[in-house]
C-alpha positions as CSV (number, residue, x, y, z in Angstrom):
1,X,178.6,103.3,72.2
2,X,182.0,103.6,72.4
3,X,184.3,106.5,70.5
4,X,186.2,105.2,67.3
5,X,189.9,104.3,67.4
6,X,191.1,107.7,65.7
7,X,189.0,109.9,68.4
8,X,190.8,107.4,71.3
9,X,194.1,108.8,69.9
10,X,193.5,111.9,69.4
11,X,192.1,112.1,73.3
12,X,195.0,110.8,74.6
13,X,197.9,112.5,72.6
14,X,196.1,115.8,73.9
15,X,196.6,114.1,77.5
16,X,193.6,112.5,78.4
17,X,193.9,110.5,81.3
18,X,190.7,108.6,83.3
19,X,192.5,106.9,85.9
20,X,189.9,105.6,87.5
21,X,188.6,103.5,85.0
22,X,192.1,103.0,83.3
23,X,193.1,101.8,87.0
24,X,190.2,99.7,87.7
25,X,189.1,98.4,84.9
26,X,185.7,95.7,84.7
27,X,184.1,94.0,82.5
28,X,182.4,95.8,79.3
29,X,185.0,98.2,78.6
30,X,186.4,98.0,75.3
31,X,189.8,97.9,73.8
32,X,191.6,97.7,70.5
33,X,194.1,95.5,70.4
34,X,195.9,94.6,67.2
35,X,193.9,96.1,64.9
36,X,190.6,94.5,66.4
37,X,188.2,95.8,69.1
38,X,188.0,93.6,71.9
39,X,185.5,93.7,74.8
40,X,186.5,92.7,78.6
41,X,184.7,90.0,79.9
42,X,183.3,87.5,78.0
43,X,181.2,85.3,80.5
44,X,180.4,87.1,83.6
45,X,180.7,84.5,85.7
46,X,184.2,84.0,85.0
47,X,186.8,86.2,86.3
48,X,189.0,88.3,83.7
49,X,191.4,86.2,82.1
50,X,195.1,86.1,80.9
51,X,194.0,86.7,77.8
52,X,191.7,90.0,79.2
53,X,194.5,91.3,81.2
54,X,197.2,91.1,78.1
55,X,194.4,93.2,76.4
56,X,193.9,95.7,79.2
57,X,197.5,96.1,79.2
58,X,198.6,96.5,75.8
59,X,195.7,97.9,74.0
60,X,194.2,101.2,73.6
61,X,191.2,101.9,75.6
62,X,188.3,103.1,73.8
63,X,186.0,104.8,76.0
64,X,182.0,104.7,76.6
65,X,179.4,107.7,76.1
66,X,178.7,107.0,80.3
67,X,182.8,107.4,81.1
68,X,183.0,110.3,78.8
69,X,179.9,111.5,80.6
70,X,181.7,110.9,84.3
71,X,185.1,112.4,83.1
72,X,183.2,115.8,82.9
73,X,181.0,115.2,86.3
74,X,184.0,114.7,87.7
75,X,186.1,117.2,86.3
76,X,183.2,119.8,87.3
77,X,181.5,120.1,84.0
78,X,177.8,121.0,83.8
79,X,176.1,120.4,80.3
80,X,173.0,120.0,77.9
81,X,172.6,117.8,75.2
82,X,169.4,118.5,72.6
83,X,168.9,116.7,69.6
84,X,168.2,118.3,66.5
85,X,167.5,117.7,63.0
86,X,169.3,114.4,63.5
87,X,172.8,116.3,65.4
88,X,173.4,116.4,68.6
89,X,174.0,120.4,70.0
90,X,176.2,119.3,73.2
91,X,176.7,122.5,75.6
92,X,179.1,122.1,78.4
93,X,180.6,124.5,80.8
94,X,183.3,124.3,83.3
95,X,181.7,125.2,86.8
96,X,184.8,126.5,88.6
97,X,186.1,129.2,85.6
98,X,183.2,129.8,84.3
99,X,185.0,128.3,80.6
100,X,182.0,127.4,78.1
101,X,182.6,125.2,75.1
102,X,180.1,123.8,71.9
103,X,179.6,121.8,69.1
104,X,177.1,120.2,67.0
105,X,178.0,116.8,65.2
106,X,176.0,113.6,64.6
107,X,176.4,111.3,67.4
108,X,176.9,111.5,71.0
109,X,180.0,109.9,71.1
110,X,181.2,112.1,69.0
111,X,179.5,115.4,70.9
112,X,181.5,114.5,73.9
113,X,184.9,113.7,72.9
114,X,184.7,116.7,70.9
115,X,184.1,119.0,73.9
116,X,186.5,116.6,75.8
117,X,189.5,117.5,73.4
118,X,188.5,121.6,73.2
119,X,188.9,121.1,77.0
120,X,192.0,119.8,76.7
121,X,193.3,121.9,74.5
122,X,192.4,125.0,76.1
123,X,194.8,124.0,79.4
124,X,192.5,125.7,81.4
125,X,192.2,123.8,84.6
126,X,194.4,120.9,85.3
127,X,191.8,117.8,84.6
């Protein structure tokens, strides 16, 4: 699953960045452009379009649970994820400072850009 459209633009107006996916971007990813979500790709035996690449370029990227996931790999972020009674309890910690962070909410999408914006706004460690 991908995050919503509001949780996108909250991410990025606290200054999250992914360059490596926002740099090289494949098929799958998804976008919202003009109101509408849009998926890269199409036919995978094609190459990206015009049409893809106008998309990629002028729309809003909306993350995946997996990038979300690699942002905090790579960012040095260890964490547990336990569902219960229907809520995800997503634990994460920052292995360099030692920082911890929390929350409990309904979906993992949700869990991780959660954490992903209390990171960000703490300013702890340049990410």
């Amino acid at each position: 699953m991908n995050i919503t459209i509001f949780e996108a633009q909250e991410l990025y107006a606290l200054g999250f960045s992914y360059r490596h996916y926002q740099n090289n971007f494949h098929k799958g990813m998804v976008y919202c452009y003009e109101g509408a979500e849009w998926v890269i790709g199409g036919n995978v035996n094609e190459d990206i379009s015009n049409t893809d690449l106008k998309i990629i370029n002028e729309g809003l990227w909306l993350p995946s649970e997996m990038h979300l996931v690699e942002w905090l790999i790579d960012n040095d972020f260890v964490f547990s994820i336990v569902n219960i009674d229907n809520f995800f309890e997503f634990r994460c910690k920052d292995s360099i400072t030692g920082t911890e962070y929390h929350t409990k909410v309904p979906t993992l999408e949700l869990a991780l850009a959660t954490v992903i914006k209390k990171i960000l706004k703490k300013k702890g460690k340049n990410v």
